[in-house]
NUROKOL-784863 format. One record per residue (C-alpha): x, y negated, z; residue in three letters. Coordinates in steps of 0.1 Angstrom, whole numbers, padded with zeros to 4 digits. Layout:
<rs>
R       X       Y       Z   resn
R       X       Y       Z    Ala
...
</rs>
This chain:
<rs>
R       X       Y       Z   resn
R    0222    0050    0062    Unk
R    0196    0044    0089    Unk
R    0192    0008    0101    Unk
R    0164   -0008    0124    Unk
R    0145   -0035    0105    Unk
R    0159   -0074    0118    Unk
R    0127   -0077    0134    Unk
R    0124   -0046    0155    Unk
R    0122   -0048    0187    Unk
R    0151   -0054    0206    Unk
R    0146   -0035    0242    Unk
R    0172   -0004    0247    Unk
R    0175    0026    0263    Unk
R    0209    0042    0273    Unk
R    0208    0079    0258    Unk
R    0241    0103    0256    Unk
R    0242    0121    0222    Unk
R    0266    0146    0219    Unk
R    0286    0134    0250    Unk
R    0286    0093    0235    Unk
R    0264    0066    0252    Unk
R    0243    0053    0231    Unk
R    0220    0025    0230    Unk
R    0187    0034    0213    Unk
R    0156    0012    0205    Unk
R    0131    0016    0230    Unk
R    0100    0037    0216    Unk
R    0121    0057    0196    Unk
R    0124    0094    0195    Unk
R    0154    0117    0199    Unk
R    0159    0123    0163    Unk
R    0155    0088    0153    Unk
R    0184    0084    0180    Unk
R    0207    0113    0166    Unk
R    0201    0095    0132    Unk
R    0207    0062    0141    Unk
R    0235    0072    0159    Unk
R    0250    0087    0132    Unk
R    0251    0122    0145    Unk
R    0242    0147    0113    Unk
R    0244    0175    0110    Unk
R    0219    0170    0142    Unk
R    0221    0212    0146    Unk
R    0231    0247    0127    Unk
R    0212    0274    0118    Unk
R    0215    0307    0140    Unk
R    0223    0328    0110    Unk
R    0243    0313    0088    Unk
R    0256    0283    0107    Unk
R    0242    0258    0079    Unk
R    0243    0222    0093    Unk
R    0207    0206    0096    Unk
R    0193    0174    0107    Unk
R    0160    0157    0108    Unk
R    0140    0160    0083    Unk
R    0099    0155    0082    Unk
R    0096    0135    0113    Unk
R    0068    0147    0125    Unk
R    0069    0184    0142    Unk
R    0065    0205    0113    Unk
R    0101    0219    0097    Unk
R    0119    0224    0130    Unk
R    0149    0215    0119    Unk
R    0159    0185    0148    Unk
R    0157    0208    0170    Unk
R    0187    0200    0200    Unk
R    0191    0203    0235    Unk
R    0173    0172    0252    Unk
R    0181    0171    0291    Unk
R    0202    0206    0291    Unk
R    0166    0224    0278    Unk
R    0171    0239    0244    Unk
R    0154    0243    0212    Unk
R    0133    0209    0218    Unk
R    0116    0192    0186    Unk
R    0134    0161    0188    Unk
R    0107    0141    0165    Unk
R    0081    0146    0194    Unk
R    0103    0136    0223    Unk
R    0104    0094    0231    Unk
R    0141    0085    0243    Unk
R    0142    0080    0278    Unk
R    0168    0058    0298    Unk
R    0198    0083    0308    Unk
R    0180    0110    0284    Unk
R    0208    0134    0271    Unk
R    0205    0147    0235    Unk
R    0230    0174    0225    Unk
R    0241    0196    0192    Unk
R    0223    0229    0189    Unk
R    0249    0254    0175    Unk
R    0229    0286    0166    Unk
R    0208    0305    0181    Unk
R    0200    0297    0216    Unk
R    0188    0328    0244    Unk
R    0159    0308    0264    Unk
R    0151    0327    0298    Unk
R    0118    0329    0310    Unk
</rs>
């Protein structure tokens, strides 16, 4: 469904999603990763485990959030992919300790 355009930029970064290396276009961010990578639903809903995935793009519905680098409940739309950068399924609610 999601493709780069034949003119992007070709540079890559090696990301894990969901346990599978993946090479993602440099100066992308995580969700643009899960999505290219074909990984939706990107996370489910702590209540009623409804599947979600990216959708504004921008840091305003929440609803990419995933665990980037073991830390949970990131906004993937705001984090650029980083070389070795892990991006995993959030299933439910997550407890963070402070």
């Amino acid at each position: 469904m999601f493709k780069t355009l034949p003119d992007a930029v070709t540079a890559t970064v090696n990301v894990v999603i969901n346990g599978k290396p993946f090479a993602a276009p440099a100066g992308v961010t995580a969700a643009a990763a899960l999505l290219l990578a074909g990984e939706v639903p990107s996370r489910a809903t702590p209540v009623s485990n409804s599947p979600r995935a990216p959708y504004c793009m921008m840091g305003v519905c929440f609803e990419c959030l995933a665990a980037i680098d073991g830390v949970p409940n990131q906004q993937a739309c705001l984090v650029p992919v980083a070389e070795g950068m892990r991006i995993d399924r959030q299933d439910g609610g997550v407890e963070v300790k402070l």
